[in-house]
PyMOL CGO cylinders between C-alpha atoms (Angstrom):
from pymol import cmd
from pymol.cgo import CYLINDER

trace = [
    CYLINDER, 22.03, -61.84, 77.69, 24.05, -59.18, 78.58, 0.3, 1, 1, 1, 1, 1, 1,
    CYLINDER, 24.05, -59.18, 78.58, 26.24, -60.26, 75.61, 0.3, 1, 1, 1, 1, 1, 1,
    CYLINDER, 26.24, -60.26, 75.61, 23.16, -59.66, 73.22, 0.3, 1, 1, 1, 1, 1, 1,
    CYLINDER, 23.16, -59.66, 73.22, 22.58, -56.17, 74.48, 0.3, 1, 1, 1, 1, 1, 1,
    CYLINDER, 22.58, -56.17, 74.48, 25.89, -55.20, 73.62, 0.3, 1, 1, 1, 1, 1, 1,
    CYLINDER, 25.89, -55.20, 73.62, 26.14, -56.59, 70.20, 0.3, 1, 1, 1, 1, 1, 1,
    CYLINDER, 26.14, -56.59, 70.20, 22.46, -55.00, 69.61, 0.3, 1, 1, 1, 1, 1, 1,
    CYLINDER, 22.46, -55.00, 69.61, 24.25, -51.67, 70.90, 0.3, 1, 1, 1, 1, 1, 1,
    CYLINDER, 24.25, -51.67, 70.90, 26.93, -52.15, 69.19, 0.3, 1, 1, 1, 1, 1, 1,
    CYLINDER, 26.93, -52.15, 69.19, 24.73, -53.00, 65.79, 0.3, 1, 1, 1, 1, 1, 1,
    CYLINDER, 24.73, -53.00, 65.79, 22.81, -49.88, 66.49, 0.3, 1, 1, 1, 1, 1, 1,
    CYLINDER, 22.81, -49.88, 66.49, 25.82, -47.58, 66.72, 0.3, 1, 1, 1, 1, 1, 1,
    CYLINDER, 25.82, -47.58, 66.72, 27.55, -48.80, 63.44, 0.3, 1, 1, 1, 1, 1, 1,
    CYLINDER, 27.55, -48.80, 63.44, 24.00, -48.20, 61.50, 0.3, 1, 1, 1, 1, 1, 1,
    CYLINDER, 24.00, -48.20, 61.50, 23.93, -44.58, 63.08, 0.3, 1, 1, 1, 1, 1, 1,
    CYLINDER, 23.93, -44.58, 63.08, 27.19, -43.95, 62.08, 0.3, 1, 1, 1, 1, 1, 1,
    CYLINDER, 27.19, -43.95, 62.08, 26.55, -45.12, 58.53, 0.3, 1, 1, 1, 1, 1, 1,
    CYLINDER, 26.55, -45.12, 58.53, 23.34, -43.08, 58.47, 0.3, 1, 1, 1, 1, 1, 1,
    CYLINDER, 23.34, -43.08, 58.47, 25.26, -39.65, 59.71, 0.3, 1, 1, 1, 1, 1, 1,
    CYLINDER, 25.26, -39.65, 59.71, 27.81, -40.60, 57.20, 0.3, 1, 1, 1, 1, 1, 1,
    CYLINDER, 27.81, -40.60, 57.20, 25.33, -41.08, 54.26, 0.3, 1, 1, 1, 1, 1, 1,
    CYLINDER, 25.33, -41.08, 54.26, 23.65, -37.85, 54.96, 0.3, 1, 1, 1, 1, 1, 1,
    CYLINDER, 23.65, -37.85, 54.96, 26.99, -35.68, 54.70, 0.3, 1, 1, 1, 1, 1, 1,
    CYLINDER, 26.99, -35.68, 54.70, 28.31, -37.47, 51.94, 0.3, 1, 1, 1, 1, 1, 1,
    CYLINDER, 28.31, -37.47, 51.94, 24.91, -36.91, 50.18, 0.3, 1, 1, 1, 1, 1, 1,
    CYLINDER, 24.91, -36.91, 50.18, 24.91, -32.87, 51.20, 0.3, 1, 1, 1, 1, 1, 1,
    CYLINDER, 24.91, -32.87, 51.20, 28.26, -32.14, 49.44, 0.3, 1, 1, 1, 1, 1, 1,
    CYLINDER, 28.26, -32.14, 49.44, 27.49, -34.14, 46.34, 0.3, 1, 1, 1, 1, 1, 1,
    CYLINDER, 27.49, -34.14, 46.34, 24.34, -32.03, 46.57, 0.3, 1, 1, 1, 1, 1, 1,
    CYLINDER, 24.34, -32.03, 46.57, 26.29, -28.69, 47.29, 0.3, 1, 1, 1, 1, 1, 1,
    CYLINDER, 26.29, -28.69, 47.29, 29.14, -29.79, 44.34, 0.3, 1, 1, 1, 1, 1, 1,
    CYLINDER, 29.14, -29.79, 44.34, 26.35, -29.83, 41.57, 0.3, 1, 1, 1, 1, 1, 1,
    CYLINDER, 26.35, -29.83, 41.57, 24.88, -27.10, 42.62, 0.3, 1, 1, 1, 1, 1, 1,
    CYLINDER, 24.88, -27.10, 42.62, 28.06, -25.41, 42.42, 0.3, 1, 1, 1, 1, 1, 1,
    CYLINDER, 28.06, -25.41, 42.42, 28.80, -26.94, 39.23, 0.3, 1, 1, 1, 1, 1, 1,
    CYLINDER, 28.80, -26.94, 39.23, 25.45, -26.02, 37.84, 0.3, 1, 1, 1, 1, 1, 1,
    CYLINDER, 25.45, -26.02, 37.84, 25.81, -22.11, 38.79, 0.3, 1, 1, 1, 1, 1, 1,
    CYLINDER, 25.81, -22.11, 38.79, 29.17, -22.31, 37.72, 0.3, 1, 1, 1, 1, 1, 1,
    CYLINDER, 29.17, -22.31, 37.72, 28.45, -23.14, 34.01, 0.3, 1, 1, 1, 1, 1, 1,
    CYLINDER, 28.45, -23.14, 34.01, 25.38, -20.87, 33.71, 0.3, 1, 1, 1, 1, 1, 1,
    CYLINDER, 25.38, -20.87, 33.71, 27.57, -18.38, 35.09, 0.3, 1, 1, 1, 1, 1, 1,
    CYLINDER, 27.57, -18.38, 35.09, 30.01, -19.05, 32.04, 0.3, 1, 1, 1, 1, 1, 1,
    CYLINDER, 30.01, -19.05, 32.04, 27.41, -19.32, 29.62, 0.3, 1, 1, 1, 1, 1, 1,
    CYLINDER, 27.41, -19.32, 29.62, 26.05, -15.72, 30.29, 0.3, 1, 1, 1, 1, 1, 1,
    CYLINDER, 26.05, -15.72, 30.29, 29.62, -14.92, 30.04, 0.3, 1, 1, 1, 1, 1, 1,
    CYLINDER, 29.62, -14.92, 30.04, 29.72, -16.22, 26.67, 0.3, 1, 1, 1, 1, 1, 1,
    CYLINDER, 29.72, -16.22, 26.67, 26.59, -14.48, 25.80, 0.3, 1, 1, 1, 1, 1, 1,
    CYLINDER, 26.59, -14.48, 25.80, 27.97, -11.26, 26.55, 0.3, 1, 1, 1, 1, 1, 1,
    CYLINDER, 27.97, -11.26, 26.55, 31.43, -11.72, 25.08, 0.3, 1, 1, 1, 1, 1, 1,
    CYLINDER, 31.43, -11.72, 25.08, 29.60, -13.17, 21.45, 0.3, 1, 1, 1, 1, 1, 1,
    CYLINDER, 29.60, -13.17, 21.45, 27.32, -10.50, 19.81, 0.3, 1, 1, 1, 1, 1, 1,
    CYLINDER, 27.32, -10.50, 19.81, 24.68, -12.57, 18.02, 0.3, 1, 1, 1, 1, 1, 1,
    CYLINDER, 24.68, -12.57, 18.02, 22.99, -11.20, 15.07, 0.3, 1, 1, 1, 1, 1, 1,
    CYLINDER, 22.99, -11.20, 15.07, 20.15, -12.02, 13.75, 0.3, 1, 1, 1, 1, 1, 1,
    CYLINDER, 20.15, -12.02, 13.75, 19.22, -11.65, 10.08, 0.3, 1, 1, 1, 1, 1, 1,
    CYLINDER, 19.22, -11.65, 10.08, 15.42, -11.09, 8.14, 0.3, 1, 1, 1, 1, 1, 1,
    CYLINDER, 15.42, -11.09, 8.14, 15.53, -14.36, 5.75, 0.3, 1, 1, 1, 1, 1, 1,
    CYLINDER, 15.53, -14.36, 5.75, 11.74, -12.87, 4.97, 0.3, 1, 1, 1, 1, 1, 1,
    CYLINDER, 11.74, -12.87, 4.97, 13.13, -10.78, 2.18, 0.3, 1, 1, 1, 1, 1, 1,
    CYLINDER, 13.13, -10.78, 2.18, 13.58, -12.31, -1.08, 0.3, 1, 1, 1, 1, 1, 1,
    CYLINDER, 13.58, -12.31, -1.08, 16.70, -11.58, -2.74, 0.3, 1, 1, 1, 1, 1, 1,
    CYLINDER, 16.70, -11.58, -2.74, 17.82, -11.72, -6.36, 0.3, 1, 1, 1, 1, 1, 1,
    CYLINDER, 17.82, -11.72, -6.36, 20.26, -14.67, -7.48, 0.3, 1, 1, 1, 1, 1, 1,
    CYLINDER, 20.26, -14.67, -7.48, 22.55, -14.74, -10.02, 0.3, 1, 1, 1, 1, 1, 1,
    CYLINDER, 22.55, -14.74, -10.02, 20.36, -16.70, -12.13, 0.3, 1, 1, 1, 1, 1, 1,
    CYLINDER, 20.36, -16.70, -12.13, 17.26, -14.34, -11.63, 0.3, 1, 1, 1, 1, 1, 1,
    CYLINDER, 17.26, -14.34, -11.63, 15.85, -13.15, -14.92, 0.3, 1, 1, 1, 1, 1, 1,
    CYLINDER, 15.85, -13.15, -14.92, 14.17, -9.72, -15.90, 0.3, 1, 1, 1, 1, 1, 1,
    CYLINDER, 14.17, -9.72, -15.90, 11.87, -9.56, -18.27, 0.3, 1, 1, 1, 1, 1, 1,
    CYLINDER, 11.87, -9.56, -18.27, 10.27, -6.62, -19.32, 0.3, 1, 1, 1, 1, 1, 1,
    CYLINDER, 10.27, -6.62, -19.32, 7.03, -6.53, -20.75, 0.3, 1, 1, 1, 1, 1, 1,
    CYLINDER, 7.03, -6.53, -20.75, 5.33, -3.20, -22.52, 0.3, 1, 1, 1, 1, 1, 1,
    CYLINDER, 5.33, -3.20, -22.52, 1.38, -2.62, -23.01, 0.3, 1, 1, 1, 1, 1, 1,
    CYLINDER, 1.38, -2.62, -23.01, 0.92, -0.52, -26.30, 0.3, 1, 1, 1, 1, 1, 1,
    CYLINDER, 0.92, -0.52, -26.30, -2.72, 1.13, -25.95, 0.3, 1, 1, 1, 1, 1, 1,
    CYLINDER, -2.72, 1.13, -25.95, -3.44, 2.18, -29.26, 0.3, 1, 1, 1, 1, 1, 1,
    CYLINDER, -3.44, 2.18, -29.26, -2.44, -1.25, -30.97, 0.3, 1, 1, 1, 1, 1, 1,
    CYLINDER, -2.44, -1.25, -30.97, -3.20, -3.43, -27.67, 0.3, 1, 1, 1, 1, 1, 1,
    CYLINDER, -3.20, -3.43, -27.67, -0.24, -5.31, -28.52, 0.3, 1, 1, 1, 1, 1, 1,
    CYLINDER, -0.24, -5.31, -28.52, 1.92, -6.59, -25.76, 0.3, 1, 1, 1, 1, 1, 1,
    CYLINDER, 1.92, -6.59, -25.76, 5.69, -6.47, -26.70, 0.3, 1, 1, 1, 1, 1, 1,
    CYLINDER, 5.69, -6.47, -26.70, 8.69, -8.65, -24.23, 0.3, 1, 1, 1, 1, 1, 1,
    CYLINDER, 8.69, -8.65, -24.23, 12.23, -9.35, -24.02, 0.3, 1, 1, 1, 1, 1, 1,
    CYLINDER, 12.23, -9.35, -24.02, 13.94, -11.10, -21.79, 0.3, 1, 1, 1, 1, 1, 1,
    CYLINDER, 13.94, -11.10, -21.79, 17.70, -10.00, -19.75, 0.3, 1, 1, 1, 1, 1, 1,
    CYLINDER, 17.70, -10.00, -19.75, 20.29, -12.02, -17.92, 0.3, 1, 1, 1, 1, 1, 1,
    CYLINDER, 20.29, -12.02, -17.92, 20.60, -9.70, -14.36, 0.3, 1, 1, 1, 1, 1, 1,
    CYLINDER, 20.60, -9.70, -14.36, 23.80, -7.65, -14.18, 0.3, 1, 1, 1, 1, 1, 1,
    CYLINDER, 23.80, -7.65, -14.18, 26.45, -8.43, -11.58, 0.3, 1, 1, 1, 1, 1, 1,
    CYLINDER, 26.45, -8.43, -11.58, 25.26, -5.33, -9.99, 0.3, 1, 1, 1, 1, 1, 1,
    CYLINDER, 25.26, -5.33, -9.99, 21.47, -6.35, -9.59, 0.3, 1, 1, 1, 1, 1, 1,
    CYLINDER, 21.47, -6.35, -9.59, 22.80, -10.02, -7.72, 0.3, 1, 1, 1, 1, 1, 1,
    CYLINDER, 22.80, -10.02, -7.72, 21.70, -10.28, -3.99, 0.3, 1, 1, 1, 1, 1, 1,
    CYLINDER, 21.70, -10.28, -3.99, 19.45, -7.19, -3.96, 0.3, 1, 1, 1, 1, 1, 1,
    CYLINDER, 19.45, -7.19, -3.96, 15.68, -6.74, -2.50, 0.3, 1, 1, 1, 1, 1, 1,
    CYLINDER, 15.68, -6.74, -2.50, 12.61, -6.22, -4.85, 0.3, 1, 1, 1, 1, 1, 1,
    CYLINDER, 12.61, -6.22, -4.85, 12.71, -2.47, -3.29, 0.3, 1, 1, 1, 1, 1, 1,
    CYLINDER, 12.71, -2.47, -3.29, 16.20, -2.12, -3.81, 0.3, 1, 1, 1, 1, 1, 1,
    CYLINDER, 16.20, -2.12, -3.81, 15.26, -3.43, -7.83, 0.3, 1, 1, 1, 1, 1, 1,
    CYLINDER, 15.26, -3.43, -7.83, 12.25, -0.97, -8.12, 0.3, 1, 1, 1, 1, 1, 1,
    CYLINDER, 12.25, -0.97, -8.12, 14.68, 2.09, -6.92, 0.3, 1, 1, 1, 1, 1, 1,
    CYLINDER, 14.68, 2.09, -6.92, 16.56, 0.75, -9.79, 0.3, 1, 1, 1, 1, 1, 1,
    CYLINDER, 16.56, 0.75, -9.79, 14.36, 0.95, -11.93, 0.3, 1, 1, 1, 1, 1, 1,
    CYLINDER, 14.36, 0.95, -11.93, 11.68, 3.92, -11.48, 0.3, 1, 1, 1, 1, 1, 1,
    CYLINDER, 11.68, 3.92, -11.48, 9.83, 4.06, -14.87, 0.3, 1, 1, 1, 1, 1, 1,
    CYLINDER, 9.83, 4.06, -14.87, 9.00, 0.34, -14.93, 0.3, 1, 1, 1, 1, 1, 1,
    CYLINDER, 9.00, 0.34, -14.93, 6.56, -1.54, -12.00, 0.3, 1, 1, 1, 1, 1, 1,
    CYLINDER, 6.56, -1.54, -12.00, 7.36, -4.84, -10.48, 0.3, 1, 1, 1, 1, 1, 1,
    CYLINDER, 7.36, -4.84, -10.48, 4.41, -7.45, -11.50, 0.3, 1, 1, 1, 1, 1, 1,
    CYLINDER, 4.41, -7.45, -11.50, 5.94, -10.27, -9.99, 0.3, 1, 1, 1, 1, 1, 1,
    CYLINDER, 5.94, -10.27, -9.99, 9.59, -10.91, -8.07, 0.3, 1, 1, 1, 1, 1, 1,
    CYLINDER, 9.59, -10.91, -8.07, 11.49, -14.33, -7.37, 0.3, 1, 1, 1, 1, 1, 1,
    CYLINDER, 11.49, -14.33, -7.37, 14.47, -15.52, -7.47, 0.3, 1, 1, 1, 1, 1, 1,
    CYLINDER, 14.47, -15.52, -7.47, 13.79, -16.81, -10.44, 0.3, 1, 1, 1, 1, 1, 1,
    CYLINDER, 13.79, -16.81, -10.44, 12.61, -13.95, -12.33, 0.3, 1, 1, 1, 1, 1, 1,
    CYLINDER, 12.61, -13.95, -12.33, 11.19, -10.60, -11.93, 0.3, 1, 1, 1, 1, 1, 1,
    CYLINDER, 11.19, -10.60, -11.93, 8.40, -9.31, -14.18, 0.3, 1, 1, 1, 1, 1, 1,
    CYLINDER, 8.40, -9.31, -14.18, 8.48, -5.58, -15.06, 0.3, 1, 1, 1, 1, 1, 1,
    CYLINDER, 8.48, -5.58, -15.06, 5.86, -4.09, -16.77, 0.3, 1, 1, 1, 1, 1, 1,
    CYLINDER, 5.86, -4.09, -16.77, 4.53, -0.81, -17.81, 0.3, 1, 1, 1, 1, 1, 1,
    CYLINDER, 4.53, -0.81, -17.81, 2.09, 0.95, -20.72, 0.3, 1, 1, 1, 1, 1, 1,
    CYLINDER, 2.09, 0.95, -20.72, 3.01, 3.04, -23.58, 0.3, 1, 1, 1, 1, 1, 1,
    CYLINDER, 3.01, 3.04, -23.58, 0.90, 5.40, -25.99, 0.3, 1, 1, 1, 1, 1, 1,
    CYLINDER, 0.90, 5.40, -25.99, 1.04, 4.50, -29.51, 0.3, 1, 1, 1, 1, 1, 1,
    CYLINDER, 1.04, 4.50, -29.51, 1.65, 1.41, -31.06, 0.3, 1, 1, 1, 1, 1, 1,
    CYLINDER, 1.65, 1.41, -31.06, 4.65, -1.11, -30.54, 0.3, 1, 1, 1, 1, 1, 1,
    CYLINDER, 4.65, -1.11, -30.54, 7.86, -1.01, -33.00, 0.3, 1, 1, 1, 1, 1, 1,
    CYLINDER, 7.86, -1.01, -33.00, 6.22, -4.69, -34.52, 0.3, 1, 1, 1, 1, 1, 1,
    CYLINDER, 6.22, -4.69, -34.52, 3.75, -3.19, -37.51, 0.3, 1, 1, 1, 1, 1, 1,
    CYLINDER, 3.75, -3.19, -37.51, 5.83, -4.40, -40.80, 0.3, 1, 1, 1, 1, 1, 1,
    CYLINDER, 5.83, -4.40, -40.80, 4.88, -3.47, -44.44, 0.3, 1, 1, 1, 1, 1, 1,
    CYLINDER, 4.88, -3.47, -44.44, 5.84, -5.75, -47.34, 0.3, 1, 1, 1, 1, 1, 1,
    CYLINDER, 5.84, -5.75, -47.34, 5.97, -3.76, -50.56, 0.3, 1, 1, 1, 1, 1, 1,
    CYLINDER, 5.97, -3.76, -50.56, 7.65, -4.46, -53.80, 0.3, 1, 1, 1, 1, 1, 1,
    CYLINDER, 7.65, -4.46, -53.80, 10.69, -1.81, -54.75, 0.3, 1, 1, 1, 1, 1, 1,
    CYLINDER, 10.69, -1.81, -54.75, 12.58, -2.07, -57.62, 0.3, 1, 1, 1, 1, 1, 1,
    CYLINDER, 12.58, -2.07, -57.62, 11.65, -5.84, -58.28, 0.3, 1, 1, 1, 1, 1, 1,
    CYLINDER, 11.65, -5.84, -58.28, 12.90, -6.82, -54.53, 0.3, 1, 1, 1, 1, 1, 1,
    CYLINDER, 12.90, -6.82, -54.53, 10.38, -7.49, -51.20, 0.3, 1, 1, 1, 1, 1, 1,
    CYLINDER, 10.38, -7.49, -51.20, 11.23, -4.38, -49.26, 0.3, 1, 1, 1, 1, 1, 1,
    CYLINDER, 11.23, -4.38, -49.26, 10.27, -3.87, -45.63, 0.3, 1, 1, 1, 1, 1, 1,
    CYLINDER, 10.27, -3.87, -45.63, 9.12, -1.04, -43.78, 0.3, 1, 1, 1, 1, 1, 1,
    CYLINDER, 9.12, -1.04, -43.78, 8.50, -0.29, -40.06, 0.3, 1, 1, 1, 1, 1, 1,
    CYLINDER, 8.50, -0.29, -40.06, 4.91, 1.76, -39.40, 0.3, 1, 1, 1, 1, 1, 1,
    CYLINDER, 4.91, 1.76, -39.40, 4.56, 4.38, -36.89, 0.3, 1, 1, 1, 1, 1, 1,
    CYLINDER, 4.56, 4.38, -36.89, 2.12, 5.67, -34.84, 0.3, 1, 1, 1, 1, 1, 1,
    CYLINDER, 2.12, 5.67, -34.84, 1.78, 8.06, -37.08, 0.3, 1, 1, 1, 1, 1, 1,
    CYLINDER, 1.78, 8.06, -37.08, 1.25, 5.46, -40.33, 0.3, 1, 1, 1, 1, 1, 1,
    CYLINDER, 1.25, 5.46, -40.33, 4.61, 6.78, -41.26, 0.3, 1, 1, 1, 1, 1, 1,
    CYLINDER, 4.61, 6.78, -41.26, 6.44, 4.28, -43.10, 0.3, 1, 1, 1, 1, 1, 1,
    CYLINDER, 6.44, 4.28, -43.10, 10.28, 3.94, -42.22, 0.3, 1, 1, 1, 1, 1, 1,
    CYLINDER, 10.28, 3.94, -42.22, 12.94, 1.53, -44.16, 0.3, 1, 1, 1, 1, 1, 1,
    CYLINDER, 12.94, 1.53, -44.16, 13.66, -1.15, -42.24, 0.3, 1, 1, 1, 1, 1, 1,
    CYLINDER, 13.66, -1.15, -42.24, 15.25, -3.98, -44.66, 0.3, 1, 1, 1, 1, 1, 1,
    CYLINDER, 15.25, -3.98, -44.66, 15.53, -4.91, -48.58, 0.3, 1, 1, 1, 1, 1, 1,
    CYLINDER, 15.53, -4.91, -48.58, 15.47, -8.55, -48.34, 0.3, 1, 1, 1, 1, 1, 1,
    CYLINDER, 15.47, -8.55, -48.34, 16.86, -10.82, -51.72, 0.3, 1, 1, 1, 1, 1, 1,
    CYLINDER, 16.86, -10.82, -51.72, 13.13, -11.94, -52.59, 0.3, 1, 1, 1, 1, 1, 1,
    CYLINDER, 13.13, -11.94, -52.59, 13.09, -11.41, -56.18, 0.3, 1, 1, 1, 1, 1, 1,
    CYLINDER, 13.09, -11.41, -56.18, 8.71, -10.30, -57.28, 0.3, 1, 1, 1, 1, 1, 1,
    CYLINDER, 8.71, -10.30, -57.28, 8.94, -11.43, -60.33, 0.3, 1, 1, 1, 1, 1, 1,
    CYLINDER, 8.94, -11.43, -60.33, 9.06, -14.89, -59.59, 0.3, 1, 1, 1, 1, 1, 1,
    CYLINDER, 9.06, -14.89, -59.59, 6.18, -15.14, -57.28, 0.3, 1, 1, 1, 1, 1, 1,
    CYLINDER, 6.18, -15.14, -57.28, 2.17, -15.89, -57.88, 0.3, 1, 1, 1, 1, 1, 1,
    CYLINDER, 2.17, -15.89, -57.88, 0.26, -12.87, -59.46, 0.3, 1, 1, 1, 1, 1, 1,
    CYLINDER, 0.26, -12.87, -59.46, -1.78, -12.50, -56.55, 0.3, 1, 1, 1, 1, 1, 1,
    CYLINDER, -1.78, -12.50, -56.55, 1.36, -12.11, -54.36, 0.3, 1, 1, 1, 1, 1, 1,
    CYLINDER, 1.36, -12.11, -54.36, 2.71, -9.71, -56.62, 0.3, 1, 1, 1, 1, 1, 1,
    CYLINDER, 2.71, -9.71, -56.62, -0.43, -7.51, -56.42, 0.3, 1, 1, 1, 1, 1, 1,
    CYLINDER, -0.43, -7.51, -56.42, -0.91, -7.61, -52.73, 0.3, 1, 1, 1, 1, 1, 1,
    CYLINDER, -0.91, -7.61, -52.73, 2.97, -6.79, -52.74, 0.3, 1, 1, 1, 1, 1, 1,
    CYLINDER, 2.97, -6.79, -52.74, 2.56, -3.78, -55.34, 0.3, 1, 1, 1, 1, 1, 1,
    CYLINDER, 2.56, -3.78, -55.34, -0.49, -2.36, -52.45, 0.3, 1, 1, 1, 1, 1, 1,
    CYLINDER, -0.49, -2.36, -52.45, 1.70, -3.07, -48.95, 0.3, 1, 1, 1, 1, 1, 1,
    CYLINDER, 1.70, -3.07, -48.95, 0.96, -5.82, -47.10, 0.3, 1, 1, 1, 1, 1, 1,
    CYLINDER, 0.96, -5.82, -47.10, 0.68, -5.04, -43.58, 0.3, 1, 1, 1, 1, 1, 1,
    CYLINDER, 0.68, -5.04, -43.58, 2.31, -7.64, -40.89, 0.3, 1, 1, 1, 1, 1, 1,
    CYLINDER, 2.31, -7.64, -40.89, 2.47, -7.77, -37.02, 0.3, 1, 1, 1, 1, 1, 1,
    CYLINDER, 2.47, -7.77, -37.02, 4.69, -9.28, -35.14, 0.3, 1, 1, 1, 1, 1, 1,
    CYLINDER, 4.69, -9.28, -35.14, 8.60, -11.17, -36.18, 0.3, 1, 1, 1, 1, 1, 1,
    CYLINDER, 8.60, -11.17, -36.18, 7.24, -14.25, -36.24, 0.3, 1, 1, 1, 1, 1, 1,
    CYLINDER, 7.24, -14.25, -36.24, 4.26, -13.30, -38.38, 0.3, 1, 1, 1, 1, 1, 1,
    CYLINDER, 4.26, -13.30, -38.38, 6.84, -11.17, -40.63, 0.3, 1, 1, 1, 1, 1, 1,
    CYLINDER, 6.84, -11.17, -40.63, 9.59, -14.41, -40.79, 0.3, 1, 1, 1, 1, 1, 1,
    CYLINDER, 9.59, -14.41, -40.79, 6.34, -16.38, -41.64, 0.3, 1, 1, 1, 1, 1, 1,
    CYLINDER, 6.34, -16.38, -41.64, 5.41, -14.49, -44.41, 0.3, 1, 1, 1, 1, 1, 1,
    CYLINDER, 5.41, -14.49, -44.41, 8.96, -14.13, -45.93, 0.3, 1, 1, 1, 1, 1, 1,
    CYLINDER, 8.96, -14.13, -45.93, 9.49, -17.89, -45.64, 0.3, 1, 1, 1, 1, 1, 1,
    CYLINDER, 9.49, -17.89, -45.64, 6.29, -18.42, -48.01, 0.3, 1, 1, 1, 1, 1, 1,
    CYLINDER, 6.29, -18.42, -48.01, 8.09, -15.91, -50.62, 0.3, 1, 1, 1, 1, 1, 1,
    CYLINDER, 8.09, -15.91, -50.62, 11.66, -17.76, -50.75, 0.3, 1, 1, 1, 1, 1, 1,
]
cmd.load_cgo(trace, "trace")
């Protein structure tokens, strides 16, 4: 029996040992990531401070180089609405829509994108579109009207009168009055 004592002793002592032995090896495993954790968020807020991050607004829209303006005019007295249409300038590419308005101070923005910005604004008078067809000299002459009903040369064209329909001829001896290219290549197209 005593034998059996002993070895249980004995037993006993190896599984304390063990158990001591777990519980250090377990503390600097613990204490070596801990280490290793501070360490790297120590380096991290190191790089943080050696790295200046900056941050940039992509809430502004920008103009591309594809972006394009067209400008669109109100004419009051005639209530005609006149437009043309721009490729941007090198200068305009990569710019805000205040940065375009500041640009551009006697015209106001209706609409800005990327793909195009609208500009807009009214005029007095009447638009630079109010064509007269008369017959001069035997030829269809046009003439530009002003505000004013002033009537300004604009083109002789190589419609010979005498060939056309009385009633054309007539209108053409009175003026015929014509808004709008279209309307005025329209017209000329029926004479040739």
């Amino acid at each position: 029996m005593k034998r059996n004592y002993i070895f249980v002793i004995l037993a006993f002592f190896v599984i304390g040992i063990g158990i001591i032995i777990g519980i250090v090896v377990s503390n600097k495993t613990s204490n070596y990531n801990q280490n290793a954790g501070n360490r790297i968020t120590q380096e991290e807020n190191t790089l943080d401070n050696e790295i200046n991050i900056v941050t940039t607004s992509s809430k502004d829209e920008k103009t591309t180089p594809n972006t394009l303006l067209i400008f669109k005019t109100y004419y009051k007295e005639c209530g005609h609405t006149m437009q043309y249409i721009e490729d941007i300038e090198e200068g305009l590419v990569n710019e805000t829509k205040e940065e375009i308005q500041s640009k551009f101070p006697d015209w106001n923005i209706e609409e800005f994108g990327k793909q195009q910005i609208i500009f807009y604004k009214e005029n007095e008078g009447i638009c630079n579109e109010h064509y007269i067809l008369k017959d001069c000299n035997g030829y269809v002459y046009i003439y530009l009207s002003d505000e004013k009903g002033e009537e300004k040369l604009n083109q002789i064209t190589e419609i010979v009168t005498e060939y056309l329909p009385e009633t054309d001829r007539r209108a053409l001896k009175e003026g015929i009055k014509v808004v709008g290219k279209e309307k005025l290549n329209a017209t000329l197209e029926d004479y040739e």
